[in-house]
N, CA, C and O of each residue as an XYZ file, in Angstrom:
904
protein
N     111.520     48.320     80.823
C     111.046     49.663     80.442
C     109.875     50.040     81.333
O     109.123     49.169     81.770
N     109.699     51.441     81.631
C     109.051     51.702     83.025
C     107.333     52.067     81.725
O     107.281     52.080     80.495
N     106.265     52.290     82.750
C     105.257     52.305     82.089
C     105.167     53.772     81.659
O     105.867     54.543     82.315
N     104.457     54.275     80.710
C     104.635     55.666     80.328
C     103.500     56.436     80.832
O     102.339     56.056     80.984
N     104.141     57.850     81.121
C     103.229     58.548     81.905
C     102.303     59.166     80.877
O     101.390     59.916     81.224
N     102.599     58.770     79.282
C     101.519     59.380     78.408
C     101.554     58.277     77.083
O     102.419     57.444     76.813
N     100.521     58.539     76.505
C     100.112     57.520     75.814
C      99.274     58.550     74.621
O      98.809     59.686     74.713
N      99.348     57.417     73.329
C      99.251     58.526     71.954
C      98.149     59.519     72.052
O      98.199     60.683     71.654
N      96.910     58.784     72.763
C      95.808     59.276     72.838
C      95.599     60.279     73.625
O      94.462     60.750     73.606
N      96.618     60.894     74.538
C      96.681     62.018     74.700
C      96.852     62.742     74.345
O      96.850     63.605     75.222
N      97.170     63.337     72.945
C      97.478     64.151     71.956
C      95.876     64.495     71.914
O      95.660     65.619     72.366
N      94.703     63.802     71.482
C      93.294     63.905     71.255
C      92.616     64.014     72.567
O      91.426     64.269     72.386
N      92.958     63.906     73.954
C      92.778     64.549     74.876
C      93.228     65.634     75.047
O      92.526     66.242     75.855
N      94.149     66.274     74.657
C      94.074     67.916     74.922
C      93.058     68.685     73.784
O      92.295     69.647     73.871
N      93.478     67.679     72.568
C      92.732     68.728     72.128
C      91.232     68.816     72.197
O      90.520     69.785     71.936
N      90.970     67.881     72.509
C      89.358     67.829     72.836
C      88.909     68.853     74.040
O      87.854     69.483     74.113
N      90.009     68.841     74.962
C      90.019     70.546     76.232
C      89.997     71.481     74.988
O      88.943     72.115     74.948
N      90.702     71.710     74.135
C      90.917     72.579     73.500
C      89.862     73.008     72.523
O      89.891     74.117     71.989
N      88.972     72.150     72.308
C      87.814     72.741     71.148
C      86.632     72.833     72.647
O      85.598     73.496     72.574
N      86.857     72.387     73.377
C      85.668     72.477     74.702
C      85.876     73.892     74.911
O      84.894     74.633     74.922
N      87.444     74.513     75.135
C      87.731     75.427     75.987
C      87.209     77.032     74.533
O      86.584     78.042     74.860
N      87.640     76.778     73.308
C      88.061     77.708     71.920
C      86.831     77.454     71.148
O      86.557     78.436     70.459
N      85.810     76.273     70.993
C      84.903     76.443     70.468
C      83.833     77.327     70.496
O      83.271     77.933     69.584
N      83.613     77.295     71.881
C      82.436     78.569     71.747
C      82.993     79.841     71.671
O      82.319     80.669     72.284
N      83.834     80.217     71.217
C      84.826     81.505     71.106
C      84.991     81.647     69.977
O      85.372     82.806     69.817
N      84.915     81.024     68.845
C      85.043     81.097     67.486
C      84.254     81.868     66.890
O      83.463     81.318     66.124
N      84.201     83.070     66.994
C      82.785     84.177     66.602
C      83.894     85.510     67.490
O      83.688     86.691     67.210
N      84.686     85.244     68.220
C      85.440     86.381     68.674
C      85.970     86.948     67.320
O      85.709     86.811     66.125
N      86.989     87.772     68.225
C      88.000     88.917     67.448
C      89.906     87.726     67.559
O      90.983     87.764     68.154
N      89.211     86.913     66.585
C      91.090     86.067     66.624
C      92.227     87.246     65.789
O      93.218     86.780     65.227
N      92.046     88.325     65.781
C      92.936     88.929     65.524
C      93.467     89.631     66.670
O      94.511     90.263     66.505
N      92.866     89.620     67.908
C      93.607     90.052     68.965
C      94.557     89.209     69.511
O      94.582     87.983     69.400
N      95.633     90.182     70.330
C      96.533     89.289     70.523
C      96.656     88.056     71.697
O      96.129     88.312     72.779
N      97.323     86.735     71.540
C      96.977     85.728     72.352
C      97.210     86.045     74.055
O      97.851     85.043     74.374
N      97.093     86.654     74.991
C      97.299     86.663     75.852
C      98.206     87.587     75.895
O      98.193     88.456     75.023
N      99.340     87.603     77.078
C     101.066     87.876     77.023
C     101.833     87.394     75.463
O     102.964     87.851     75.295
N     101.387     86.699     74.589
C     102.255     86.731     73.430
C     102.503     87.750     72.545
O     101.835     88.780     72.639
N     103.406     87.633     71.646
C     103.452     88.413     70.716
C     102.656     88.412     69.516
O     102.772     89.425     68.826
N     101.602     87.202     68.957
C     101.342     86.781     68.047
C      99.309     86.914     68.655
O      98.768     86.627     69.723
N      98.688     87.557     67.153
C      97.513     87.085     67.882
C      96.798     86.028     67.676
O      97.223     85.281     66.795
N      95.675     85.669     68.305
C      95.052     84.675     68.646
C      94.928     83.627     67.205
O      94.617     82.531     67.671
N      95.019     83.519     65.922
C      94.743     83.030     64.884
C      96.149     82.656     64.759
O      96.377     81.492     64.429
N      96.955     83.303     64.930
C      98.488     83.091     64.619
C      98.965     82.082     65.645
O      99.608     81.094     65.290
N      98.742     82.253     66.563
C      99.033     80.986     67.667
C      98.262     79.697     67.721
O      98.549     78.798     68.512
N      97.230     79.629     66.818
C      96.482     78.406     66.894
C      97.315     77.988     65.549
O      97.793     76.868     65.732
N      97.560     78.367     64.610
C      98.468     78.414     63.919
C      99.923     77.192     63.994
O     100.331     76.190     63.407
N     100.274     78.060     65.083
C     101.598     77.541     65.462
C     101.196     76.247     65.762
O     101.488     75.288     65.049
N     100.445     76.159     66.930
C     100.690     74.796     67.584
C      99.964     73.649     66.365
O     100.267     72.459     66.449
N      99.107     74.076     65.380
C      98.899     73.187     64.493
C     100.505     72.461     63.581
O     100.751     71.261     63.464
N     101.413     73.685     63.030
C     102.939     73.096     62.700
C     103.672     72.762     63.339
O     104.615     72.182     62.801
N     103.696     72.932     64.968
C     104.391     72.331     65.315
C     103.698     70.702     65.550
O     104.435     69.773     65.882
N     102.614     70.559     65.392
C     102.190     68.827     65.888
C     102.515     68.579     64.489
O     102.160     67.412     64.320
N     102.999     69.024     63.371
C     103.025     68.364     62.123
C     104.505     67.846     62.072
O     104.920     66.749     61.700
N     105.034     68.694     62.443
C     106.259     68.804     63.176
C     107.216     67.553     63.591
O     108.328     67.105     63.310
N     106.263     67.304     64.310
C     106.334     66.387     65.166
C     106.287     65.178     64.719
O     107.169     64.330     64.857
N     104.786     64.999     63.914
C     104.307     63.839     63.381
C     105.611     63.456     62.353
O     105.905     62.273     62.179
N     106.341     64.512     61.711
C     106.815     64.541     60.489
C     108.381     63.830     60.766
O     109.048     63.185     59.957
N     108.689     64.151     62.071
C     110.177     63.958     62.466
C     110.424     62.334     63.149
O     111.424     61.616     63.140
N     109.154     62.144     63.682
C     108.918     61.234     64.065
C     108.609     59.640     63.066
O     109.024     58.482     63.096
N     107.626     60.461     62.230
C     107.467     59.116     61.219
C     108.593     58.983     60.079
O     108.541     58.000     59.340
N     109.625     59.952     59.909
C     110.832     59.376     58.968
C     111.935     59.144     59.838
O     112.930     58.905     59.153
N     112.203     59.110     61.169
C     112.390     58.461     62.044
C     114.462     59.946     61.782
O     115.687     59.840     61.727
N     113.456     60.923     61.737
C     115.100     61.963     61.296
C     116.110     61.968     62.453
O     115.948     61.900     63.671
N     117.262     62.077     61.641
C     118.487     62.386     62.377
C     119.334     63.383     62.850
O     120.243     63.390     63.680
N     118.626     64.554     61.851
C     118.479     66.422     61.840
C     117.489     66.747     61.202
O     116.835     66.118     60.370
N     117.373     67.838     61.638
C     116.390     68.972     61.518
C     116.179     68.292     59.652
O     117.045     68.022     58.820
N     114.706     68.214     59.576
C     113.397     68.392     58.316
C     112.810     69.318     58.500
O     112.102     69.367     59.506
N     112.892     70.742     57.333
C     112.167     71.430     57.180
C     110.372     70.565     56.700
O     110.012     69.570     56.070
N     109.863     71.436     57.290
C     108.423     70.784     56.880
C     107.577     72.331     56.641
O     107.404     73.287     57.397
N     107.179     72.072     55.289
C     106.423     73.214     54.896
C     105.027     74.024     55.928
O     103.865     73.649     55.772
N     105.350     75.000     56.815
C     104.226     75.526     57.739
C     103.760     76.383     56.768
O     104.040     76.526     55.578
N     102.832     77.036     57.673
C     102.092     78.261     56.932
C     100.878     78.847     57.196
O     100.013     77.974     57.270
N     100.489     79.838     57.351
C      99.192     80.451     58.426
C      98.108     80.511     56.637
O      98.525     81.181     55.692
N      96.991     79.820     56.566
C      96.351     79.721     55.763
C      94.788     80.608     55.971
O      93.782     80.221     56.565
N      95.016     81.842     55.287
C      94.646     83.675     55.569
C      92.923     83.014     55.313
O      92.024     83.668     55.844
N      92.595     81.953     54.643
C      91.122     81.438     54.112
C      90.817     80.745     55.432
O      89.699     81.184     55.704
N      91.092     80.098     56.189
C      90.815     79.130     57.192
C      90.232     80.036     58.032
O      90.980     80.999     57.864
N      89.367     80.403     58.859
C      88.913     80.513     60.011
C      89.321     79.717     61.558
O      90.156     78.812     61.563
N      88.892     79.999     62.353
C      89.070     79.611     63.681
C      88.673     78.097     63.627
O      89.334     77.161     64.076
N      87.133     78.026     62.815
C      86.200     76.514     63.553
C      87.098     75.813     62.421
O      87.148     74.589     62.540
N      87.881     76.410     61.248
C      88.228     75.415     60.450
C      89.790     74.983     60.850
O      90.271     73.940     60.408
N      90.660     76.025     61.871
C      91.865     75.704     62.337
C      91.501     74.416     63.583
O      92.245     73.460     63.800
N      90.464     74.626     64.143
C      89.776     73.654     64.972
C      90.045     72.439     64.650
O      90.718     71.591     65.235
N      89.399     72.407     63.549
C      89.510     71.025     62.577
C      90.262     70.628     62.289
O      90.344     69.403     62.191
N      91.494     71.660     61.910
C      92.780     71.258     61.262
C      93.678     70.752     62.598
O      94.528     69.869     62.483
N      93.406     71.370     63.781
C      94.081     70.833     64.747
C      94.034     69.609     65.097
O      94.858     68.777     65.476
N      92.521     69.642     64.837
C      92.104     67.682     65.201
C      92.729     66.687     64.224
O      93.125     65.585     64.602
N      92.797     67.051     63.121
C      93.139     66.026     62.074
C      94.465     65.774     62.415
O      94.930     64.666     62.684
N      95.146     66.993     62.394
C      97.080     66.929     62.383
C      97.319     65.543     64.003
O      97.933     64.492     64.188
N      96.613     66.239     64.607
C      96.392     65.775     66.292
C      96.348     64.129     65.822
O      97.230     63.322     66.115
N      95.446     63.899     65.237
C      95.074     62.386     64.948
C      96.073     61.493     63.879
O      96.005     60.271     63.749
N      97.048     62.426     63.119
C      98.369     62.070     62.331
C      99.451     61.723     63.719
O      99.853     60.568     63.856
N      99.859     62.772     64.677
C     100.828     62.972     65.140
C     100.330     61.398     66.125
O     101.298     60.639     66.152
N      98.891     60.710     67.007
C      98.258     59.758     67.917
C      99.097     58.490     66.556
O      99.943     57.648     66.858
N      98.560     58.713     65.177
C      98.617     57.247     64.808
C     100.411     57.163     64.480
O     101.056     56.133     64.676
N     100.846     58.094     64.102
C     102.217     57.589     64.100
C     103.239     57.334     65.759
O     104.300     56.710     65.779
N     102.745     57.827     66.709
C     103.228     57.603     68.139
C     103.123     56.124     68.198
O     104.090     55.381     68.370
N     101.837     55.720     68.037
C     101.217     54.472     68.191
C     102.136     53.689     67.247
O     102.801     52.780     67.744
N     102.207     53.860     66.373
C     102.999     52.782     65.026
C     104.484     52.701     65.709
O     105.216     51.750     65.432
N     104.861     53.621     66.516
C     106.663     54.167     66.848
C     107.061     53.928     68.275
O     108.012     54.444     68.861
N     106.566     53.438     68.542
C     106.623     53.195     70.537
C     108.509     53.280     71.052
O     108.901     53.890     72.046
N     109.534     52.404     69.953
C     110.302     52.263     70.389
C     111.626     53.676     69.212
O     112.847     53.661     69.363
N     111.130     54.345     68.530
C     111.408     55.534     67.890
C     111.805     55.884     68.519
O     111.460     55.754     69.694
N     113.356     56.939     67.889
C     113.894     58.359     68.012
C     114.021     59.017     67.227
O     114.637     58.699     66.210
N     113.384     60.394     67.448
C     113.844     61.196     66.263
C     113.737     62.391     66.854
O     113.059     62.681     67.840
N     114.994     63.614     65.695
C     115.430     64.944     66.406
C     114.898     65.429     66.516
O     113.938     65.450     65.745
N     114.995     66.387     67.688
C     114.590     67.672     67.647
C     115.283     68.156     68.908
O     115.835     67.655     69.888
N     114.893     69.821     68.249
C     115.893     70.805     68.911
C     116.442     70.351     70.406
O     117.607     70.301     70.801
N     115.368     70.076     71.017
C     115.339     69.458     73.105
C     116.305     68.374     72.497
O     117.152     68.958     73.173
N     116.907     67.496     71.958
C     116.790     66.444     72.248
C     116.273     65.376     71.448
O     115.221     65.512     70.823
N     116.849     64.476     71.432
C     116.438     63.247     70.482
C     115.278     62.462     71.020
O     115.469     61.608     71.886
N     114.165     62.701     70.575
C     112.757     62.515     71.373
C     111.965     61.305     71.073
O     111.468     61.151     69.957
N     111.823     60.424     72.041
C     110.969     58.948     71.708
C     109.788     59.349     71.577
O     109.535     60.537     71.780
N     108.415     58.101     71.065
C     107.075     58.807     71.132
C     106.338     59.526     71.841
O     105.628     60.418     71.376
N     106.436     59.155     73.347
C     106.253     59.734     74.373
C     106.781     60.874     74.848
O     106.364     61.347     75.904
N     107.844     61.510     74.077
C     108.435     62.767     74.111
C     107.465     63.734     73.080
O     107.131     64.889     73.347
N     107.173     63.142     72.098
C     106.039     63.965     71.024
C     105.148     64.135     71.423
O     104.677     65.265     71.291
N     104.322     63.011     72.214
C     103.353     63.210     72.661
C     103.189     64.186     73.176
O     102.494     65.096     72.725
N     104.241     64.214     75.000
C     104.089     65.518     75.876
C     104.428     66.547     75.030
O     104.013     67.640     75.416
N     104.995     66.551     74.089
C     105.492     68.269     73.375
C     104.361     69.459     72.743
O     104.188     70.677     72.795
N     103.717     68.211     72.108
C     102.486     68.450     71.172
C     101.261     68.605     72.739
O     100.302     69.260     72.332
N     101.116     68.352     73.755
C      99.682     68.193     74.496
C     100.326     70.080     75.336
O      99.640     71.076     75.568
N     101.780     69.859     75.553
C     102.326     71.099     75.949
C     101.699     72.217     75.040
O     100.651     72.818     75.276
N     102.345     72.350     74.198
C     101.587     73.254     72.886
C     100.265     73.472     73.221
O      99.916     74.584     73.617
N      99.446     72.514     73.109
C      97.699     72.933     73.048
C      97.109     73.342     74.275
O      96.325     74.280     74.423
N      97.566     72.529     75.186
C      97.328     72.920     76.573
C      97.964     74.557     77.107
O      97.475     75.070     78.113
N      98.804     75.095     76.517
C      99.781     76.351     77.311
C      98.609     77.340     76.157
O      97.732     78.043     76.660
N      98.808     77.223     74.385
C      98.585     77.882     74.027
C      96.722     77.949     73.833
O      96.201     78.762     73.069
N      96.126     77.217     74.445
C      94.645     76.684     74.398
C      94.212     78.365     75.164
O      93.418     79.221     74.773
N      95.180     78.327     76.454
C      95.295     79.250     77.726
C      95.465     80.911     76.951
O      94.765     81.890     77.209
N      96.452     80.847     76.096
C      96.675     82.563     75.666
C      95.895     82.495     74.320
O      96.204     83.341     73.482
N      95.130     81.786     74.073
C      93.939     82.228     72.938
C      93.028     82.426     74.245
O      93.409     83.437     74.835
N      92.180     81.935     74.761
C      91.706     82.130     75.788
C      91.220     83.761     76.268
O      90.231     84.490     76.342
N      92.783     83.724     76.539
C      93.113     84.915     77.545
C      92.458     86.254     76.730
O      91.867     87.208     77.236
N      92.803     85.970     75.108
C      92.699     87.031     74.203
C      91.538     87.387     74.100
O      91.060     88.513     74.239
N      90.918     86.158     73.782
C      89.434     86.237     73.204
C      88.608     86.632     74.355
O      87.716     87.431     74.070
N      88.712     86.147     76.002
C      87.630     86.084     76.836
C      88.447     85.895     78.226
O      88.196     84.911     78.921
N      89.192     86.614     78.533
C      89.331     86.058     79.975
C      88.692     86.021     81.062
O      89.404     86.088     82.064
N      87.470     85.927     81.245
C      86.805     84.904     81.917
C      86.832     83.700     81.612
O      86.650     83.065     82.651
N      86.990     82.859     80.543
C      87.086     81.700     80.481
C      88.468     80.844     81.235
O      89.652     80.998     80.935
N      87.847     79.828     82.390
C      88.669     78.726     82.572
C      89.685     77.940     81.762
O      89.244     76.812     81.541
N      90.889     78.136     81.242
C      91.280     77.342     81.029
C      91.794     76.053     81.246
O      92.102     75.304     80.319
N      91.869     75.844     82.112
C      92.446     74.852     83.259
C      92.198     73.254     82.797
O      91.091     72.732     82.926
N      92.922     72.807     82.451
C      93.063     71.354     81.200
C      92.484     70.435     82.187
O      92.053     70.887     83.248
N      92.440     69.187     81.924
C      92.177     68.178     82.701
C      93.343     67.781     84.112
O      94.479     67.964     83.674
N      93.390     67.413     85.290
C      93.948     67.557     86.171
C      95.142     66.297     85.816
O      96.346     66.532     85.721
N      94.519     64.943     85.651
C      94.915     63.633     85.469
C      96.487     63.785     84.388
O      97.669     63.476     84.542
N      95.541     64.533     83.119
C      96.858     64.475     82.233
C      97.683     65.723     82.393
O      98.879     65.501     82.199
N      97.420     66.862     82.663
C      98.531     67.794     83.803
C      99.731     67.040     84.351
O     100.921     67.053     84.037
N      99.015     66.359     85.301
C      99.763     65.974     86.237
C     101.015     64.646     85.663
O     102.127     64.368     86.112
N     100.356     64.155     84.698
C     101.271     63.273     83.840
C     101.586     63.765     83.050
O     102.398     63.021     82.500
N     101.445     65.136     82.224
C     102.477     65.477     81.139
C     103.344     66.528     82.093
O     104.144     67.253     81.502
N     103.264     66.613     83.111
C     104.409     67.441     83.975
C     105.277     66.319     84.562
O     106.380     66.773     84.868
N     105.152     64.969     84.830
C     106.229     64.015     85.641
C     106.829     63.528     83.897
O     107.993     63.136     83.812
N     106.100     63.583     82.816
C     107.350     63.134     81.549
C     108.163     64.333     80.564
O     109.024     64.136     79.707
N     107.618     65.504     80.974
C     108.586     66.533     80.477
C     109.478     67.349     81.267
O     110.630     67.695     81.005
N     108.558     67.673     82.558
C     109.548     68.177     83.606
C     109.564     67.393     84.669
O     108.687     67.577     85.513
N     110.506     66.397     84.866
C     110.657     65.433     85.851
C     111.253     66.655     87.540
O     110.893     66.620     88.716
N     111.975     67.307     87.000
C     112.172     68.481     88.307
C     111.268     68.906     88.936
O     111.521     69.252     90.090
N     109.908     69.039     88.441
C     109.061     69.812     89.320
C     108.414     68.729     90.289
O     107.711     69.107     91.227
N     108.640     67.470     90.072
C     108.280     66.633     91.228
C     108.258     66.722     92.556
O     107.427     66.326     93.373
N     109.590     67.466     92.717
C     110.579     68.290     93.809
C     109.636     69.221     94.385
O     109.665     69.247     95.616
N     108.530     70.251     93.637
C     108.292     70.991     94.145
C     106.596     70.666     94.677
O     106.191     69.507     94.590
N     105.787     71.620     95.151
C     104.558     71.157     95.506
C     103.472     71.070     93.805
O     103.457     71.883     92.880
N     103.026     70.323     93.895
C     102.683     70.050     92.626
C     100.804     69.927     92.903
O     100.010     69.555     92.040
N     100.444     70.349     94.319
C      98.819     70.604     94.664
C      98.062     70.855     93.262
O      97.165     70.291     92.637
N      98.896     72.011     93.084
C      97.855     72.671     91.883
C      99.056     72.423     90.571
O     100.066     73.091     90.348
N      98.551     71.276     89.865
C      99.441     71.417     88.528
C      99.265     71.964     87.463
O      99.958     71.914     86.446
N      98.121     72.624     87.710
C      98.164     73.956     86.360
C      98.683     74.557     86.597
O      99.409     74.854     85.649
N      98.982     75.378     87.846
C     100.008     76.527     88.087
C     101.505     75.747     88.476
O     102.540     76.406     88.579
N     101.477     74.526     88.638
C     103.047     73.922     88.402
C     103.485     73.926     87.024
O     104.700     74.053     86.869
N     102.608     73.790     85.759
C     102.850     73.724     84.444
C     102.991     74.882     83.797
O     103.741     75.010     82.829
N     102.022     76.147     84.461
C     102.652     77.241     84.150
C     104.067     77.861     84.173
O     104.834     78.256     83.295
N     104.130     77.763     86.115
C     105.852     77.763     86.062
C     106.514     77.128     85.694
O     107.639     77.553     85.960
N     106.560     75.950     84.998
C     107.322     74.857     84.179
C     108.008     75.531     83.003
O     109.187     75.576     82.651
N     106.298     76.305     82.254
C     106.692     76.687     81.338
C     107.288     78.631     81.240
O     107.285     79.384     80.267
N     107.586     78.800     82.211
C     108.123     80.228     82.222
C     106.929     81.030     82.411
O     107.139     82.151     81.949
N     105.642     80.909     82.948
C     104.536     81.343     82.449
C     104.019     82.444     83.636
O     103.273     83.355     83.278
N     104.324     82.366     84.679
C     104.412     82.613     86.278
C     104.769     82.356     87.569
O     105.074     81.164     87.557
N     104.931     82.835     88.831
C     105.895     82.444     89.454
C     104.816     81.309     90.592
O     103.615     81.425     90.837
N     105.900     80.161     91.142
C     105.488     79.471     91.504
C     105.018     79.405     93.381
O     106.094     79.526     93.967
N     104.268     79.314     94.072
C     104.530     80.020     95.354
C     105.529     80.294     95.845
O     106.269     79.582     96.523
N     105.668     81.672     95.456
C     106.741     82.780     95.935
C     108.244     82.311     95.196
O     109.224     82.979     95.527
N     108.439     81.240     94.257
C     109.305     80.987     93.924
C     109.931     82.039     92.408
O     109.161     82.412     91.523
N     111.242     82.312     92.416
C     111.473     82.914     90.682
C     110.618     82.354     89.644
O     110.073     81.285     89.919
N     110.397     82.876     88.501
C     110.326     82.568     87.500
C     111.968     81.566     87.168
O     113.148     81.722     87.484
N     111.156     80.500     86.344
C     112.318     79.966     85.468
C     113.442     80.601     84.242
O     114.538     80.278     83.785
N     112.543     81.573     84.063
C     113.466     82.243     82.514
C     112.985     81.898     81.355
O     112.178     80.993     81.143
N     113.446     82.573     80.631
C     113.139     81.885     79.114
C     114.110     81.017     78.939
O     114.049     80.728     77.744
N     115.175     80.292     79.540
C     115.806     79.212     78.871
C     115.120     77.625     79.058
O     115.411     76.457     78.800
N     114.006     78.421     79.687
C     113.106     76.903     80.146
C     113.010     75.831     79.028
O     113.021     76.339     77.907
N     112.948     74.925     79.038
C     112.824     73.701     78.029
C     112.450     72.478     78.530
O     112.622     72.207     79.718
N     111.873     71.581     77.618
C     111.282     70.276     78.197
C     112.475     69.052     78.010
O     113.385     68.904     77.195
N     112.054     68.348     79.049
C     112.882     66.846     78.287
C     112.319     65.655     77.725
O     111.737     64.718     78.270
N     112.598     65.869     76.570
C     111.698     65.130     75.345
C     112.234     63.810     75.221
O     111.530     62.902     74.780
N     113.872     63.554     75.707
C     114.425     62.285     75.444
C     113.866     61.337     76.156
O     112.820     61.715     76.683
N     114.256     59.887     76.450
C     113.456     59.089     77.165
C     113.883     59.346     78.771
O     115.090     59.483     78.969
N     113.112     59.412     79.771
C     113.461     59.862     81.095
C     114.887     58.480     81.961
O     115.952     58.769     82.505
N     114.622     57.882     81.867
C     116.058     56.901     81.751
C     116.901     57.666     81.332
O     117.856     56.906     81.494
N     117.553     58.990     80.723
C     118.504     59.311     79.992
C     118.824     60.749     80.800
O     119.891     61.350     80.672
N     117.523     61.275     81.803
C     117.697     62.234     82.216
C     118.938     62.369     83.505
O     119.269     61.358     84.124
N     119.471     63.541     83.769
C     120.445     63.447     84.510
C     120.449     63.730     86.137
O     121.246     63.672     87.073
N     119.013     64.084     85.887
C     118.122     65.062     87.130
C     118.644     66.110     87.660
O     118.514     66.435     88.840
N     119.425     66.852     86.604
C     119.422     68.545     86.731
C     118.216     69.298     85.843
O     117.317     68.781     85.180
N     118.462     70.408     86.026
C     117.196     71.240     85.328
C     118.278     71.681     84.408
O     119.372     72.194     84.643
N     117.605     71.300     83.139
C     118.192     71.378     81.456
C     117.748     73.080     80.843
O     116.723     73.754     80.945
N     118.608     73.230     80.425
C     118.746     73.923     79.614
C     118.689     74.753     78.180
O     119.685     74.597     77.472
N     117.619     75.639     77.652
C     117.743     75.271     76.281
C     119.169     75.079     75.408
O     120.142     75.798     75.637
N     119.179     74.233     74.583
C     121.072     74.128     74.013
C     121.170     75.016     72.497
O     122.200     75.247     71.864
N     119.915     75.378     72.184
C     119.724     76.496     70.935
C     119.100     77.777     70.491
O     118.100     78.127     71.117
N     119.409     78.336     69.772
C     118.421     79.586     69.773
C     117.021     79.272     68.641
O     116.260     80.209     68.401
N     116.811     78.070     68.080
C     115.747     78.045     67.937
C     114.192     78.711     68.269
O     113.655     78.336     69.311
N     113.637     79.463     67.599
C     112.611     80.466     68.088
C     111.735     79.008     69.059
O     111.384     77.902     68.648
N     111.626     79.627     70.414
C     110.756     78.571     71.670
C     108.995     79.005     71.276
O     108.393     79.997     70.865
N     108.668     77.607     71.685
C     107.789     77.689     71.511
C     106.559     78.209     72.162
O     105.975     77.458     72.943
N     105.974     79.696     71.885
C     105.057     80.223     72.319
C     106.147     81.634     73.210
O     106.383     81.853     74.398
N     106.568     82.318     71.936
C     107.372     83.550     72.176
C     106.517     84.789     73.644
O     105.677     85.687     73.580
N     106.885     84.502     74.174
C     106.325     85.907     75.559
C     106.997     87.004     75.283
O     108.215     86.968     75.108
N     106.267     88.154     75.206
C     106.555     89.276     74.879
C     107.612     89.590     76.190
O     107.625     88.906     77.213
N     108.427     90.682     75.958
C     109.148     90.661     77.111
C     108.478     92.365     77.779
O     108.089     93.376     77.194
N     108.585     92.065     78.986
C     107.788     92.715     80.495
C     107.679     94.539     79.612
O     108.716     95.055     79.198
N     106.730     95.038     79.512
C     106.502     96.125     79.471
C     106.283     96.539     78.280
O     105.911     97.704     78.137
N     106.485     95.556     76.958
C     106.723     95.612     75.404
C     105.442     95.496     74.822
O     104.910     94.395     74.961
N     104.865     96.297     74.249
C     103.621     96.817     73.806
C     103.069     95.866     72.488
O     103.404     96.384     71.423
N     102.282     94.563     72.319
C     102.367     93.887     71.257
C     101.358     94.364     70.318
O     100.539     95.214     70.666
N     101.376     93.829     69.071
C     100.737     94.056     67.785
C      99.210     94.137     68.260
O      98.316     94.328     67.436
């Protein structure tokens, strides 16, 4: 078994970018909207909190289909307290990776080992860290740590290896449908990660296989959001 390009504790490395990058912003307007999304800024911190529960949840009963798991945008919570809630869920989703090393369990991409949760969940905080950001203050840097970039882009998108990968924030952007890559198309919205174990990959560029709502909906080009 090859060594992994991510490890549990990267889940608590993004988010630690993520209260560096959203903490002093917590006094904004989180009702504006996240960037290019459709959802605003409270609603998307939101998300990526259920989906790491998500995660944690599919992972530690070790499922074979889809578990509903009760989400829910909680109207009392504030920003510094979704903060919190991110860290805690964050630190559920690190200790069950850790307990599961040799785990599979479903989800939509793909039947995903720990190291597939990991990158899914650091994807999430890291993309959507960027369109709270954007909402609240764009002057603020988002730009994650370089090290784990560059390793949660060789275990989810093994394709972009192929391409120049200098700057892997803007390789992870275009990874994720987010902008175009020097001078290259956009990917589309059928973009998707590969969550299964990379041994399994076929080294084509995958496909989403469902209509599952993706994660971190982009308004489409010219569409006026909430």
């Amino acid at each position: 078994m090859s060594e992994p390009h991510l490890v549990p504790e990267d889940v608590l490395l993004a988010v630690s970018h993520a209260e560096t990058v959203l903490g002093p912003l917590t006094d904004g307007d989180w009702t504006s909207r996240a960037g290019k999304l459709d959802w605003d800024c409270a609603r998307t911190l939101n998300h990526v909190i259920d989906c790491i529960e998500f995660y944690a949840a599919h992972l530690a009963t070790r499922a074979e289909r889809l578990r509903w798991v009760r989400t829910g945008r909680n109207e009392k919570m504030g920003p510094k307290d979704l903060l919190v809630d991110l860290r805690t869920k964050s630190h559920v989703l690190a200790a069950v990776a850790t307990a599961s090393p040799g785990v599979r369990a479903y989800h939509p991409r793909g039947f995903a080992d720990a190291e597939g949760f990991v990158g899914m969940a650091c994807d999430e905080v890291l993309l959507h860290t960027a369109d709270i950001a954007a909402g609240l203050d764009p002057t603020v840097d988002p730009r994650p740590p370089e090290e784990l970039t560059r390793r949660l882009l060789r275990r989810l998108f093994p394709w972009t290896q192929g391409v120049d990968t200098e700057d892997c924030w803007a390789t992870l952007l275009w990874a994720n449908d987010r902008a175009n890559l020097n001078g290259s198309d956009r990917i589309g919205a059928e973009w998707t990660w590969w969550c299964a174990p990379l041994e399994e990959w076929d080294g084509k560029l995958p496909s989403r296989p469902d209509p599952l709502d993706p994660p971190g909906r982009l308004l489409p080009q010219g569409k006026v959001g909430r």
